[in-house]
PyMOL Python script that loads the backbone (N, CA, C, O; Angstrom):
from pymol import cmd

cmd.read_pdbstr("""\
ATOM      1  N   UNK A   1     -93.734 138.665-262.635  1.00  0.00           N
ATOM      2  CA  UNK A   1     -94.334 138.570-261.309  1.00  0.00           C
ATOM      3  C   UNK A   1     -93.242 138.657-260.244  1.00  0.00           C
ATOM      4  O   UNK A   1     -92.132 138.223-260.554  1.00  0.00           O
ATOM      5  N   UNK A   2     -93.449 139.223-258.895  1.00  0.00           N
ATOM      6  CA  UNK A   2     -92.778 139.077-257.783  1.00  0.00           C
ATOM      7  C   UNK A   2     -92.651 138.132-257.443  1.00  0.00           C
ATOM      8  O   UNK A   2     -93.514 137.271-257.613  1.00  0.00           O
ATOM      9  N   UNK A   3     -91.235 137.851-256.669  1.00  0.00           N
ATOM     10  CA  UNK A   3     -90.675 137.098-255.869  1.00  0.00           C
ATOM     11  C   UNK A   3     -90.506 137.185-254.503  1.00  0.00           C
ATOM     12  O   UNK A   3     -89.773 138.085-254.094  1.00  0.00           O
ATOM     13  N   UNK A   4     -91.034 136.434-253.705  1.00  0.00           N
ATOM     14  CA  UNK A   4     -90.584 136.272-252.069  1.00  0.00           C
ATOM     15  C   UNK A   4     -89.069 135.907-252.076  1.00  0.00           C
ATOM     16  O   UNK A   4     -88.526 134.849-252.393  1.00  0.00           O
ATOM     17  N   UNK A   5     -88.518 137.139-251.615  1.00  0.00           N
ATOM     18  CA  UNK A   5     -87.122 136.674-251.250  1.00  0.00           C
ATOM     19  C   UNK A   5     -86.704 136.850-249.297  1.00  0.00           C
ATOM     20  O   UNK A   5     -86.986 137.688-248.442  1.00  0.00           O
ATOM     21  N   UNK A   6     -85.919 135.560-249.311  1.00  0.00           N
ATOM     22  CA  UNK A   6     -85.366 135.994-247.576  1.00  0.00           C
ATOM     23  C   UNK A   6     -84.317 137.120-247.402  1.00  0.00           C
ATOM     24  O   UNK A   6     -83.395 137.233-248.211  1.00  0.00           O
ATOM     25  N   UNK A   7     -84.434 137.807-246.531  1.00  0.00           N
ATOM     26  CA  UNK A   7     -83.640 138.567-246.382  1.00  0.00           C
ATOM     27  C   UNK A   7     -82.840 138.200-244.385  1.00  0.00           C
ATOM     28  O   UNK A   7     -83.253 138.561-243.283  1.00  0.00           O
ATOM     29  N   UNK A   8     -81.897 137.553-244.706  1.00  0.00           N
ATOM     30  CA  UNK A   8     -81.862 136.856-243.502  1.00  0.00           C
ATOM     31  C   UNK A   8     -80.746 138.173-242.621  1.00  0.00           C
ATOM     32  O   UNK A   8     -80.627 138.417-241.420  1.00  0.00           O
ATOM     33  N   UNK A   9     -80.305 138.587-243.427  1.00  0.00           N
ATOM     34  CA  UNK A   9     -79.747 140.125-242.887  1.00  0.00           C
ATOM     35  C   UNK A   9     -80.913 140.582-241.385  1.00  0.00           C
ATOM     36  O   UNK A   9     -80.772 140.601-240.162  1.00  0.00           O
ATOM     37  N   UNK A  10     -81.962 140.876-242.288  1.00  0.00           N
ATOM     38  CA  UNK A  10     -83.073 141.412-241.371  1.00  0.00           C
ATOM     39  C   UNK A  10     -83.869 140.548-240.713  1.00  0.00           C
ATOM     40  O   UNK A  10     -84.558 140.887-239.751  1.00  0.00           O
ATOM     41  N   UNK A  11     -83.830 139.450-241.158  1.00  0.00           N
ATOM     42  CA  UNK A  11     -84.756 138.099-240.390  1.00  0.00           C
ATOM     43  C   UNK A  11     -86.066 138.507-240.839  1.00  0.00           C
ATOM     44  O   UNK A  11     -87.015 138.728-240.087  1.00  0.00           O
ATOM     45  N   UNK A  12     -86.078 138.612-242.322  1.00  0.00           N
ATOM     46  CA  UNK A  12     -87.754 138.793-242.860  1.00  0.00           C
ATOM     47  C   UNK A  12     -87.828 138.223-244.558  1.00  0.00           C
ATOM     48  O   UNK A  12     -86.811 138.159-245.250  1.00  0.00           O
ATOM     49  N   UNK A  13     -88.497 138.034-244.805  1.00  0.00           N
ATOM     50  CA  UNK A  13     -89.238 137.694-245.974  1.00  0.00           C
ATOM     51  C   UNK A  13     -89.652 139.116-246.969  1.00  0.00           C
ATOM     52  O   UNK A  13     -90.365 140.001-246.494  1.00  0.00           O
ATOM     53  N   UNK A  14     -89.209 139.181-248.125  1.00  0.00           N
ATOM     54  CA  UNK A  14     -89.487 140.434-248.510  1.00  0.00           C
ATOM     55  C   UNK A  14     -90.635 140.281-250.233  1.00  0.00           C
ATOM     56  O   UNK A  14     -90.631 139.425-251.118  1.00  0.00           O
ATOM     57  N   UNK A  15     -91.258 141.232-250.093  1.00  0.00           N
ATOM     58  CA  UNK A  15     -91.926 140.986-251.744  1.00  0.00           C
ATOM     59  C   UNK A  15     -92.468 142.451-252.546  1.00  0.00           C
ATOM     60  O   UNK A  15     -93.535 143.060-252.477  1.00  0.00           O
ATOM     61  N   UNK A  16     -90.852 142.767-253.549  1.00  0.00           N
ATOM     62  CA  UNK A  16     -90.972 144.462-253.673  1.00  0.00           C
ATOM     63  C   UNK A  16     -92.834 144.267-254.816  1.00  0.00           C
ATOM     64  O   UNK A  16     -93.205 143.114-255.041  1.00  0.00           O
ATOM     65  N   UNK A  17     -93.512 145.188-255.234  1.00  0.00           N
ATOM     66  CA  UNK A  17     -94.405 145.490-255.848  1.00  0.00           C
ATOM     67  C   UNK A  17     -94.709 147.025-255.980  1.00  0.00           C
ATOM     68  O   UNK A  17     -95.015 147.726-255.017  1.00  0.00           O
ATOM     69  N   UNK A  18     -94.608 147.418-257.111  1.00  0.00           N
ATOM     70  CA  UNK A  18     -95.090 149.052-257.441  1.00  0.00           C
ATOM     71  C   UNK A  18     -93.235 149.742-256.589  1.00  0.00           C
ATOM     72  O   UNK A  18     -92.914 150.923-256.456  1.00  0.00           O
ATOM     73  N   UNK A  19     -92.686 148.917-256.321  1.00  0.00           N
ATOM     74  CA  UNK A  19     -91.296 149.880-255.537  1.00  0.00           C
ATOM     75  C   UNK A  19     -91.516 149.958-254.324  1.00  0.00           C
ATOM     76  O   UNK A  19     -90.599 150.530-253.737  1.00  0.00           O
ATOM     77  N   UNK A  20     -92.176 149.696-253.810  1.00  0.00           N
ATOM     78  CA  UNK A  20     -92.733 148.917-252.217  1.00  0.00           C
ATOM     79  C   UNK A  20     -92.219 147.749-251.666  1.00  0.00           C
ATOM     80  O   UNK A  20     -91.853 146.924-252.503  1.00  0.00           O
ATOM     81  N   UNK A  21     -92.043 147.340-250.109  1.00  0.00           N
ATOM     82  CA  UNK A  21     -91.626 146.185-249.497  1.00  0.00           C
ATOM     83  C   UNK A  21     -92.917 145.784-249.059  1.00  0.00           C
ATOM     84  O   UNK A  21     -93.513 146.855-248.948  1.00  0.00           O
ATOM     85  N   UNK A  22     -93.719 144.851-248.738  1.00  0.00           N
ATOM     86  CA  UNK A  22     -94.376 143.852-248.237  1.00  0.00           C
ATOM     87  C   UNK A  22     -93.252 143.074-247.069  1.00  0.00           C
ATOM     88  O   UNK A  22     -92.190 142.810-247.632  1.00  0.00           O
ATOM     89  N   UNK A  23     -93.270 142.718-245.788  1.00  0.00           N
ATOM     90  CA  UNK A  23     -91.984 142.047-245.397  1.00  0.00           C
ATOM     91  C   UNK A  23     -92.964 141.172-244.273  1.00  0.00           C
ATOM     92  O   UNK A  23     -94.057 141.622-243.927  1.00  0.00           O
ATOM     93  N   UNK A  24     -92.423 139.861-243.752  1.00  0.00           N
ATOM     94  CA  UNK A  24     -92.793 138.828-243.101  1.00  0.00           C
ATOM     95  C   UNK A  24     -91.628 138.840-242.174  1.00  0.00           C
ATOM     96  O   UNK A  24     -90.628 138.305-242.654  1.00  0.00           O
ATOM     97  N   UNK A  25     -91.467 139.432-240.658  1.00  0.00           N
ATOM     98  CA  UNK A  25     -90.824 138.991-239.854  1.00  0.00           C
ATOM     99  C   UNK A  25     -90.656 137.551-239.556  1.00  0.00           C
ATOM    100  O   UNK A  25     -91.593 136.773-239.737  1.00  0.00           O
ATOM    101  N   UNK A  26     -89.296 137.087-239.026  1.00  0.00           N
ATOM    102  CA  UNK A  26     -89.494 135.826-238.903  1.00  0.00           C
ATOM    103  C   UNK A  26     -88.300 135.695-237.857  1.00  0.00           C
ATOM    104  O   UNK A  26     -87.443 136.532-237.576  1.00  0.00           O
ATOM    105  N   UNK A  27     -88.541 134.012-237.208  1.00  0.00           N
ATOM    106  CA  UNK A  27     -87.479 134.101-236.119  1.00  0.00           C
ATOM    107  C   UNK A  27     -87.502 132.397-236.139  1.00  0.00           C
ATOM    108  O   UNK A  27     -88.403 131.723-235.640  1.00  0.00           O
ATOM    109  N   UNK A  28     -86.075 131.758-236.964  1.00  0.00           N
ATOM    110  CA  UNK A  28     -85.945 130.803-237.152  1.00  0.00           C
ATOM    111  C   UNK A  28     -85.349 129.573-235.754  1.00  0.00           C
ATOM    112  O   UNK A  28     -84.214 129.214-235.442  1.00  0.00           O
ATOM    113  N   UNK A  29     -86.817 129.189-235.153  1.00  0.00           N
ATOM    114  CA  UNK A  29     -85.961 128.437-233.746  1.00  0.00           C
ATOM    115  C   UNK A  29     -85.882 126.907-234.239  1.00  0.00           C
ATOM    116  O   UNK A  29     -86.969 126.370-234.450  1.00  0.00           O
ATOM    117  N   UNK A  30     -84.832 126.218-234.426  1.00  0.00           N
ATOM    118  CA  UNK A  30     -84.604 124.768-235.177  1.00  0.00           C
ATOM    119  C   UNK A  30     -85.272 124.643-237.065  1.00  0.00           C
ATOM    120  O   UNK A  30     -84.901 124.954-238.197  1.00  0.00           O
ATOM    121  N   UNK A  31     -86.374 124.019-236.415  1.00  0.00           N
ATOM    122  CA  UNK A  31     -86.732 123.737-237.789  1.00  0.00           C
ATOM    123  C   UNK A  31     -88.468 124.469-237.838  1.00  0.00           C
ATOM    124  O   UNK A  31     -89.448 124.260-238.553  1.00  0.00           O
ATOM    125  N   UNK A  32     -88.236 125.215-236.898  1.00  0.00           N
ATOM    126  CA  UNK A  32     -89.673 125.989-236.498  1.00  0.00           C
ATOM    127  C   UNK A  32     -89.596 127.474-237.467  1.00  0.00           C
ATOM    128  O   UNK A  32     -88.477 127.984-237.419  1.00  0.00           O
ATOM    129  N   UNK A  33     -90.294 127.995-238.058  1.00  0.00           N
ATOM    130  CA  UNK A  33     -90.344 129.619-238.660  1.00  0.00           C
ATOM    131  C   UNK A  33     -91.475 130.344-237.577  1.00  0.00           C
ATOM    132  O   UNK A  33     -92.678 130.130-237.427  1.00  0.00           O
ATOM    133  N   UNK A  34     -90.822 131.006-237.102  1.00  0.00           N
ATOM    134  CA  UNK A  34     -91.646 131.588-236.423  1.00  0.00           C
ATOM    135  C   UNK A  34     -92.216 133.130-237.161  1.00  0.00           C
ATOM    136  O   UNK A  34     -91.347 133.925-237.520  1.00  0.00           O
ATOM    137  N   UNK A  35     -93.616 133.473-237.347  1.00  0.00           N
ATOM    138  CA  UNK A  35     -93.166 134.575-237.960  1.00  0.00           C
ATOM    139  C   UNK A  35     -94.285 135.416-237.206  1.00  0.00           C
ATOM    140  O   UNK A  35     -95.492 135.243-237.373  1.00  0.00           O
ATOM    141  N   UNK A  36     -93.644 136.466-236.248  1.00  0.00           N
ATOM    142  CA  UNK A  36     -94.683 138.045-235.627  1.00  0.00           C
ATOM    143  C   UNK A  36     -95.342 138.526-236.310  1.00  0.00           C
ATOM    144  O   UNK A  36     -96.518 138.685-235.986  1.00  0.00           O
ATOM    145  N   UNK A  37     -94.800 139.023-237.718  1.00  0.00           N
ATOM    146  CA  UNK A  37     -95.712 140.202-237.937  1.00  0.00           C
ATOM    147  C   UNK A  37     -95.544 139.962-239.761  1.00  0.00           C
ATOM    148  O   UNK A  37     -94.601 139.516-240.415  1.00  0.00           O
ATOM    149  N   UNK A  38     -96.364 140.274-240.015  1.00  0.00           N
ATOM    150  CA  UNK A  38     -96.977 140.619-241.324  1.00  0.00           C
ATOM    151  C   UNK A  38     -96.959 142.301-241.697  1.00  0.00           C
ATOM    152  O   UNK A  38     -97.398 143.035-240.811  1.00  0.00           O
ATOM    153  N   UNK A  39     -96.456 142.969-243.013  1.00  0.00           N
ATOM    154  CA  UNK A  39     -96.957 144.009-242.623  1.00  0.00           C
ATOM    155  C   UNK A  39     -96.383 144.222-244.347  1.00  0.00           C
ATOM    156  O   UNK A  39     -95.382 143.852-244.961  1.00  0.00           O
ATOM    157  N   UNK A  40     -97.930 145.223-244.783  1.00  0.00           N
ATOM    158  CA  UNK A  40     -97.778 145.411-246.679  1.00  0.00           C
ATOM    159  C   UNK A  40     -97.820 147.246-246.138  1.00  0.00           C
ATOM    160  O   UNK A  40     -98.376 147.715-245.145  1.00  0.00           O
ATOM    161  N   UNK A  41     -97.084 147.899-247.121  1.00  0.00           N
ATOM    162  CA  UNK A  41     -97.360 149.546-246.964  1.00  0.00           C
ATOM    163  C   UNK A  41     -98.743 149.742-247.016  1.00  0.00           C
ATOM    164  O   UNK A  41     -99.512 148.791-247.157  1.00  0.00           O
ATOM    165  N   UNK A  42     -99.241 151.276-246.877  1.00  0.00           N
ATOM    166  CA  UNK A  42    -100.662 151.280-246.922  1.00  0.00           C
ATOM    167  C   UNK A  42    -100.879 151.564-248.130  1.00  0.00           C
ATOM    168  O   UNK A  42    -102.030 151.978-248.273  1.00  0.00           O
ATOM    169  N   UNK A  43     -99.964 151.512-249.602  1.00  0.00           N
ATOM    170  CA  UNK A  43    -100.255 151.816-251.033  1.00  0.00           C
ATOM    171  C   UNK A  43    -100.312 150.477-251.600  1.00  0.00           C
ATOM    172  O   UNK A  43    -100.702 150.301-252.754  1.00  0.00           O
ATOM    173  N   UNK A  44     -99.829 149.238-250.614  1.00  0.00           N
ATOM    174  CA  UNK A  44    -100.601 147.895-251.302  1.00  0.00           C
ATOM    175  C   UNK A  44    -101.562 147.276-250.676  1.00  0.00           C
ATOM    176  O   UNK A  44    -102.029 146.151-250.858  1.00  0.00           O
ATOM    177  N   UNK A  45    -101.847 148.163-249.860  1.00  0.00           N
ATOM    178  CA  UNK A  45    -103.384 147.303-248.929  1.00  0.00           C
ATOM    179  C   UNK A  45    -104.031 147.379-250.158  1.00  0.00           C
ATOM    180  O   UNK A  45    -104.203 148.183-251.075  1.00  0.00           O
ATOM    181  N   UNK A  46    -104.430 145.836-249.721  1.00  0.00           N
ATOM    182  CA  UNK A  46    -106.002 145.560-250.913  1.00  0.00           C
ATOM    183  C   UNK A  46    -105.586 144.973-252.021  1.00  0.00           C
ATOM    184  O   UNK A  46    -106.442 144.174-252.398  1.00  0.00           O
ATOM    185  N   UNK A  47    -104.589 145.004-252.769  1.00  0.00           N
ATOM    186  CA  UNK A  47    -103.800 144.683-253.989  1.00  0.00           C
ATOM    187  C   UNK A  47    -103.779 142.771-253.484  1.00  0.00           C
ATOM    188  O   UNK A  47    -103.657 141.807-254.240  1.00  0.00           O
ATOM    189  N   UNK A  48    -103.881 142.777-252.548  1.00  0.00           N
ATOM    190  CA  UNK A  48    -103.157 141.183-252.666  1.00  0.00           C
ATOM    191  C   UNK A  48    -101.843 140.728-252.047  1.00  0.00           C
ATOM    192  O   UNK A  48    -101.400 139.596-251.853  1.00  0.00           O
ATOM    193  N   UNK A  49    -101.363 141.903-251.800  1.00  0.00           N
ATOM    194  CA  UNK A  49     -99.722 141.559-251.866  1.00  0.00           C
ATOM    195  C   UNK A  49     -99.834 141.070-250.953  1.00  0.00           C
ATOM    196  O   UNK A  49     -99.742 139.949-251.453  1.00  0.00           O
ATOM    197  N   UNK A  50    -100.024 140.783-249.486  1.00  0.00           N
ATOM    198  CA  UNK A  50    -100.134 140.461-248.190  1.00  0.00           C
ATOM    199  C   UNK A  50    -100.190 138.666-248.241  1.00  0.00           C
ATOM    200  O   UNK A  50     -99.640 137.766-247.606  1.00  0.00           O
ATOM    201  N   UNK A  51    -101.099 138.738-249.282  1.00  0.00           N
ATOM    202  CA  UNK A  51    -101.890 137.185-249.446  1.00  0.00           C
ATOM    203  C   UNK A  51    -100.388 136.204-250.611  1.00  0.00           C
ATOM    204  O   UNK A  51     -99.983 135.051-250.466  1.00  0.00           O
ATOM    205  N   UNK A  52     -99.931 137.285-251.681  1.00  0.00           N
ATOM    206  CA  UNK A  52     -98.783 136.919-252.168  1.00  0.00           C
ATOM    207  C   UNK A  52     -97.329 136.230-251.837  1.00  0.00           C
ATOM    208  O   UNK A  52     -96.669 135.338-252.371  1.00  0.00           O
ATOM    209  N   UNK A  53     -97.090 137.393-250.278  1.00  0.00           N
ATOM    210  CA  UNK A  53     -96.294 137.337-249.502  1.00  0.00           C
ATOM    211  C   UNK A  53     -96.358 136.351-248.851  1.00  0.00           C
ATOM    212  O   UNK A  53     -95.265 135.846-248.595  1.00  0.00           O
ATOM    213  N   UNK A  54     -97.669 135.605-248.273  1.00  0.00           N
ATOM    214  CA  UNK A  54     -97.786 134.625-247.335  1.00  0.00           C
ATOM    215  C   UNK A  54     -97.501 133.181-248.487  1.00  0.00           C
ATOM    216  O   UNK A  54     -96.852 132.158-248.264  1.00  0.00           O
ATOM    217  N   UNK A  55     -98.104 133.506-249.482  1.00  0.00           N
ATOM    218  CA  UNK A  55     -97.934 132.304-250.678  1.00  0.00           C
ATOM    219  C   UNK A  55     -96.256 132.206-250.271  1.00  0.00           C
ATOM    220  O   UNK A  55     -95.793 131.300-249.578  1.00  0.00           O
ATOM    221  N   UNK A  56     -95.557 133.189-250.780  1.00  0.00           N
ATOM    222  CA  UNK A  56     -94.327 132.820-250.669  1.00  0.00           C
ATOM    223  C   UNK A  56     -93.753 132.222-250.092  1.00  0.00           C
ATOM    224  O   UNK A  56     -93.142 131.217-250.454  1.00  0.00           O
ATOM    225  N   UNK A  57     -93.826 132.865-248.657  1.00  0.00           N
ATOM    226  CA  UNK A  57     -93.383 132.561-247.252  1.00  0.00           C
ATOM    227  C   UNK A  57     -93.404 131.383-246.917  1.00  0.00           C
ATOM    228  O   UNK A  57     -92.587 130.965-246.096  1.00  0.00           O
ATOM    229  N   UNK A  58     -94.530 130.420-247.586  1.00  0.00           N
ATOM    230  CA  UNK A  58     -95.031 129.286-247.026  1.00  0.00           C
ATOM    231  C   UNK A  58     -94.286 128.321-248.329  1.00  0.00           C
ATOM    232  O   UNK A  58     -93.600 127.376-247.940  1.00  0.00           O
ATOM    233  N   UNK A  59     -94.378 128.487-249.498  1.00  0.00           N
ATOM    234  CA  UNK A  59     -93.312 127.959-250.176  1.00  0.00           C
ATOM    235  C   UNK A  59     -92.407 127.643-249.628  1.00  0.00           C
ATOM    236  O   UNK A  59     -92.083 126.462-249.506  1.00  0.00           O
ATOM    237  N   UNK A  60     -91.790 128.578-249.174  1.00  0.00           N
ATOM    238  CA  UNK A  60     -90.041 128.431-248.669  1.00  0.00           C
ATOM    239  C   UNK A  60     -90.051 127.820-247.667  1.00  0.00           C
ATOM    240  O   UNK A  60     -88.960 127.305-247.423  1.00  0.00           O
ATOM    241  N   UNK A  61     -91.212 127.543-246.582  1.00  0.00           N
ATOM    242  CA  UNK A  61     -91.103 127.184-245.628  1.00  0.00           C
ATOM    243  C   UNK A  61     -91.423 125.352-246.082  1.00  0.00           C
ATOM    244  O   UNK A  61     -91.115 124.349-245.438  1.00  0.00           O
ATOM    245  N   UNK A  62     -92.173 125.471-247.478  1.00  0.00           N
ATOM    246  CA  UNK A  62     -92.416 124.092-247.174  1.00  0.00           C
ATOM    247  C   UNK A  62     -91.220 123.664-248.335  1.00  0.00           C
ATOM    248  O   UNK A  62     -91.323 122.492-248.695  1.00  0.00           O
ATOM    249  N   UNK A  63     -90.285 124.311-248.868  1.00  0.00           N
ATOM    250  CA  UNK A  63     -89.177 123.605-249.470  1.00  0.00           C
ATOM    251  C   UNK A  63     -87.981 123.566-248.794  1.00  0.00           C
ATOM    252  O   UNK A  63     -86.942 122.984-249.107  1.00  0.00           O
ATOM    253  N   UNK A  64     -88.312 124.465-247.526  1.00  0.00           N
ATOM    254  CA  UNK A  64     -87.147 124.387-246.710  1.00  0.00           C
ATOM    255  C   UNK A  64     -87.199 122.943-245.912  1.00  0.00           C
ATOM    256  O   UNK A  64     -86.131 122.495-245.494  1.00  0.00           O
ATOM    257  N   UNK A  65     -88.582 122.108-245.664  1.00  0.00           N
ATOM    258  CA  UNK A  65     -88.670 121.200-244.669  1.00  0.00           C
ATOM    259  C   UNK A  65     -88.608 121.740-243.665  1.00  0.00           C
ATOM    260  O   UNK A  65     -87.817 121.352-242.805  1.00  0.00           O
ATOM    261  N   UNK A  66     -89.414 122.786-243.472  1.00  0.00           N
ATOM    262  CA  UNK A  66     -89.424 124.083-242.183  1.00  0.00           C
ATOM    263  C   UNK A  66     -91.053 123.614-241.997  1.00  0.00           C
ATOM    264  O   UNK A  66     -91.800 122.954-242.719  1.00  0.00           O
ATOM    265  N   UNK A  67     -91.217 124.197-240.836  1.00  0.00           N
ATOM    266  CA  UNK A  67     -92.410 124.077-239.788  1.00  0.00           C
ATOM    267  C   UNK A  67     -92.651 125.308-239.151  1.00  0.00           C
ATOM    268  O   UNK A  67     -91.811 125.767-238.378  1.00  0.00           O
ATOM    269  N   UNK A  68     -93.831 125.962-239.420  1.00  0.00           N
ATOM    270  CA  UNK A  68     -94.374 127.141-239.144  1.00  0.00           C
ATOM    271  C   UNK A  68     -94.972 127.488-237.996  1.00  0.00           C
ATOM    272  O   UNK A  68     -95.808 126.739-237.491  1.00  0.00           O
ATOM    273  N   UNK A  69     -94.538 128.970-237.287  1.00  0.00           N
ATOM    274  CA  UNK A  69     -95.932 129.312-236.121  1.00  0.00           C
ATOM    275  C   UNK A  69     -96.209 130.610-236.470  1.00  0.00           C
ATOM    276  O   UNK A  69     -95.211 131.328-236.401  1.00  0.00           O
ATOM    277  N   UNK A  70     -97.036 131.066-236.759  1.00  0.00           N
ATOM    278  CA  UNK A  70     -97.647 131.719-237.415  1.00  0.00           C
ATOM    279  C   UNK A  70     -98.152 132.620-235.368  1.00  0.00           C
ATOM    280  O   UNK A  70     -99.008 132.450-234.500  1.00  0.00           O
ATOM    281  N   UNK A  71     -97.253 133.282-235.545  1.00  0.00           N
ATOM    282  CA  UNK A  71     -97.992 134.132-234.097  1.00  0.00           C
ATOM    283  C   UNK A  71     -99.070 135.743-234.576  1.00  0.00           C
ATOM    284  O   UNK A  71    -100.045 136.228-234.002  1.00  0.00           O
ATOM    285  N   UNK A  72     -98.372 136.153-235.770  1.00  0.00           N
ATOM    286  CA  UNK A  72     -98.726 137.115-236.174  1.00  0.00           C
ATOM    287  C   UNK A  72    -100.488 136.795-236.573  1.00  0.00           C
ATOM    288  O   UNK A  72    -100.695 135.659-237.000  1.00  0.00           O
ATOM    289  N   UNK A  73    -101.407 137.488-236.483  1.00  0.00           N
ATOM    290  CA  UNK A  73    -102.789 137.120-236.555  1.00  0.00           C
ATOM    291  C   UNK A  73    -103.199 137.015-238.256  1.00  0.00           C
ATOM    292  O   UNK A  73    -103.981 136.295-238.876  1.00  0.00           O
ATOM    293  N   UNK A  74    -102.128 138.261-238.710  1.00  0.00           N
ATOM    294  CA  UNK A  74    -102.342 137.804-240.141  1.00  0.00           C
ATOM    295  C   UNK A  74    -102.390 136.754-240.721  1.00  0.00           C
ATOM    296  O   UNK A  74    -103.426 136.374-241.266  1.00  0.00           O
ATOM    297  N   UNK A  75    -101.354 136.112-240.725  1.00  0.00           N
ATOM    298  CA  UNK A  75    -100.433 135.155-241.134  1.00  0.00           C
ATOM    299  C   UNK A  75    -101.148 133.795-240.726  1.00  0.00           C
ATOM    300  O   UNK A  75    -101.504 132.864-241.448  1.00  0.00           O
ATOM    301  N   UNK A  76    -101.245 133.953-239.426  1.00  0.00           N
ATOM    302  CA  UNK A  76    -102.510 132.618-238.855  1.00  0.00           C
ATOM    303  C   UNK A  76    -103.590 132.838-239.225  1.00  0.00           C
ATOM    304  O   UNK A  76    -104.160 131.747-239.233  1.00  0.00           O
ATOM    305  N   UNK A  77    -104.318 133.666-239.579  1.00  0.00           N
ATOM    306  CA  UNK A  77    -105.688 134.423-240.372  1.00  0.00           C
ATOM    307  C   UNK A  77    -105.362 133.434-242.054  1.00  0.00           C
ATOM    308  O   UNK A  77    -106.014 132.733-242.828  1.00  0.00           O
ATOM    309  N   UNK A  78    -104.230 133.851-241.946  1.00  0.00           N
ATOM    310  CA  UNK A  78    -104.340 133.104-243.861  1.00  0.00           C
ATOM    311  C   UNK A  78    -103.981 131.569-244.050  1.00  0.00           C
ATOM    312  O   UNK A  78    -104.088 130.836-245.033  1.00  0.00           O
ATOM    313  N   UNK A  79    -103.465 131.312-242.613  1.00  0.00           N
ATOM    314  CA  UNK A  79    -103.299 129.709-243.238  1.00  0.00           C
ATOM    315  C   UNK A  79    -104.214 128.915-242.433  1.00  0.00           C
ATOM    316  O   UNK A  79    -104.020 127.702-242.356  1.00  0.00           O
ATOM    317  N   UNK A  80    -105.546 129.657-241.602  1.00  0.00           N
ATOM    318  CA  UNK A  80    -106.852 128.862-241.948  1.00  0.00           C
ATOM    319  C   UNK A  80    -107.489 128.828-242.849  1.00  0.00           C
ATOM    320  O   UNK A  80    -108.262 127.980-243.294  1.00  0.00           O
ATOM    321  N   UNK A  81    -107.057 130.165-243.297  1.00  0.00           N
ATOM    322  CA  UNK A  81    -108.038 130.000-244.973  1.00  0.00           C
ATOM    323  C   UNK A  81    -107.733 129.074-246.188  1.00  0.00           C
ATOM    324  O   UNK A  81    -108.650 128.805-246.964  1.00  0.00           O
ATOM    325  N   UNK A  82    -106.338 128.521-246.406  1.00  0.00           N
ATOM    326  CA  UNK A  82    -105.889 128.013-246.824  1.00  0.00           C
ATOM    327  C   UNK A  82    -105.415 126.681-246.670  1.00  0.00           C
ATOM    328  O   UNK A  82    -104.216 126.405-246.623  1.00  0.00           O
ATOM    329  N   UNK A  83    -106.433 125.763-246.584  1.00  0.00           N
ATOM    330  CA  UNK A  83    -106.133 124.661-245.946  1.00  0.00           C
ATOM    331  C   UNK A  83    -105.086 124.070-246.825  1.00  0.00           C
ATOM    332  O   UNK A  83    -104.640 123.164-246.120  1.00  0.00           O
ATOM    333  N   UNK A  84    -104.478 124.051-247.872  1.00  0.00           N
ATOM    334  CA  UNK A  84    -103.194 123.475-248.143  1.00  0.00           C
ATOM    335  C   UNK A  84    -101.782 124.007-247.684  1.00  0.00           C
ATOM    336  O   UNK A  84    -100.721 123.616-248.171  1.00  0.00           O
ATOM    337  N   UNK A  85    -101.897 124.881-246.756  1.00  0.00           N
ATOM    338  CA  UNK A  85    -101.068 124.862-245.758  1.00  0.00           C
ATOM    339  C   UNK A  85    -101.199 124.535-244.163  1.00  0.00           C
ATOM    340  O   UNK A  85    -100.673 125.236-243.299  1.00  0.00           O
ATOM    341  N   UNK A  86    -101.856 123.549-243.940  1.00  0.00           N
ATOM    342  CA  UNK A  86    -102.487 123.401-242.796  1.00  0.00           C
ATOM    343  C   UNK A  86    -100.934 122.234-242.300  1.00  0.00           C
ATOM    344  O   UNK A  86    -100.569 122.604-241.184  1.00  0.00           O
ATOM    345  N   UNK A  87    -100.475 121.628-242.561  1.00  0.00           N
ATOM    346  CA  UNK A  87     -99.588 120.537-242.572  1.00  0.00           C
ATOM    347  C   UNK A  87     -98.108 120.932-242.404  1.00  0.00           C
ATOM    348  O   UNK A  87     -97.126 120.220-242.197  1.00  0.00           O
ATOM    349  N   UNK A  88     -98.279 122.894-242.619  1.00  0.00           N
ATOM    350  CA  UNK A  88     -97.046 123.346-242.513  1.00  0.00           C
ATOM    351  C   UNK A  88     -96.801 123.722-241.133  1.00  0.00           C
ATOM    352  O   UNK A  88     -95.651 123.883-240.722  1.00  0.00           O
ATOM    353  N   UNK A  89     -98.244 123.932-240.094  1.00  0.00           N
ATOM    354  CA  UNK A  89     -98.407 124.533-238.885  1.00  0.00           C
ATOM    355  C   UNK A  89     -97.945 123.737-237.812  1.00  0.00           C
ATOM    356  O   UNK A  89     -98.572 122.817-237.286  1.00  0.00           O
ATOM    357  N   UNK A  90     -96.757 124.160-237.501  1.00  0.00           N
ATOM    358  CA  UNK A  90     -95.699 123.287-235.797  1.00  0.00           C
ATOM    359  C   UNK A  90     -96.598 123.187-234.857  1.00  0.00           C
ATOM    360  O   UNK A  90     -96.294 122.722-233.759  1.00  0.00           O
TER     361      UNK A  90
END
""", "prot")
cmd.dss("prot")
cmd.show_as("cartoon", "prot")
cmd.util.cbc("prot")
cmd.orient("prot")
């Protein structure tokens, strides 16, 4: 299975699948993750990966002792759906 890895080079979250990037912009202010944009190629729309990526993202954010804002609509789209990340939201 894939891994969410940071790529702090680029200030994003990355998750290869099929040889594809999935990537989670992000913009670390203190202990806040801020993250714009969400964005899977259009050969993993639908697959999941999007929903994978955010699993990740939110891992790291909650083993980092990080605190999330989710500006991107995706991203705030998935962690209402997911109420066990509700506690991660700054």
């Amino acid at each position: 299975m894939s891994q969410v890895v940071d790529n702090p080079e680029r200030s994003r979250f990355e998750l290869e699948e099929q040889g594809l990037i999935a990537f989670a912009d992000y913009r670390l202010r203190g202990d806040r993750l801020v993250i714009p944009h969400v964005e899977a190629p259009p050969a993993l729309r639908g697959t999941g990966a999007a929903g994978r990526l955010m699993t990740g993202v939110l891992g790291i954010v909650r083993d980092r002792g990080l605190k999330v804002v989710p500006t991107c609509p995706y991203a705030a789209a998935f962690i209402r759906r997911h109420p066990e990340y509700q506690d991660l939201v700054a």
